[in-house]
N, C-alpha and C positions, 0 to 999 in steps of 0.2 A: 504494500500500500504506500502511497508518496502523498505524502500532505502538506499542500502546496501555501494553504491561507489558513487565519486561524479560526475560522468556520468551520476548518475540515475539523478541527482537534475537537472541537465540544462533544462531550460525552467519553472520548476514547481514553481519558489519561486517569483510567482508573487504578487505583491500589491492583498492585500485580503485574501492570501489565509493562514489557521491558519493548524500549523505543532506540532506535540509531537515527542518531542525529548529524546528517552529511554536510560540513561545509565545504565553502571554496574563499579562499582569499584569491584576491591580484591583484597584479601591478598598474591595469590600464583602467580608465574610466568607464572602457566600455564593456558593454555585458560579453562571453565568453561564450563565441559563435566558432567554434572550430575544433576539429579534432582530428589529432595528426593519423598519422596513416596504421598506424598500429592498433587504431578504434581506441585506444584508451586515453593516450594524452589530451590534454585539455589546453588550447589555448584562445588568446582574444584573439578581437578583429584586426585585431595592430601585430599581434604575433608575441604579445608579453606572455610570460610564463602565469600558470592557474594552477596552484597551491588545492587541495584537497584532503580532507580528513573528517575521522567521525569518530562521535564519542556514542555509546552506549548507557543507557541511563533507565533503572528501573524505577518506576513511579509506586511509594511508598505511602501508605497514610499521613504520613506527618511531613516530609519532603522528598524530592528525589534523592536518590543515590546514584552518582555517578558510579560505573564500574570500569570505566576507561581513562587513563592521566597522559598527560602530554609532557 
């Protein structure tokens, strides 16, 4: 499931249930329209490098728990 706005999230971040959360940093302004030939790399329209990672986080009664560190 990809959940894009936070419209999608209402109701689903119940006690239990463990979510991954995908970022991307970059260098350029513009949004990250490209993907090199190997299907995986990410880059922008300008050809600056796109940074990628995710953290793992189980949603608890009282607060999250992340279970991933950086």
């Amino acid at each position: 499931m990809t959940i894009e706005t936070d419209r999608d999230i209402i109701g689903l971040m119940n006690a239990g249930r463990v979510v991954g959360l995908a970022l991307r940093a970059m260098q350029a302004a513009v949004r990250p329209g490209m993907t090199a030939r190997d299907g995986w790399t990410a880059k922008t329209r300008d050809g600056k490098p796109v940074a990628s990672f995710e953290h793992t986080v189980v949603i608890t009664d009282d607060k999250p728990l992340l279970l991933t560190a950086v």
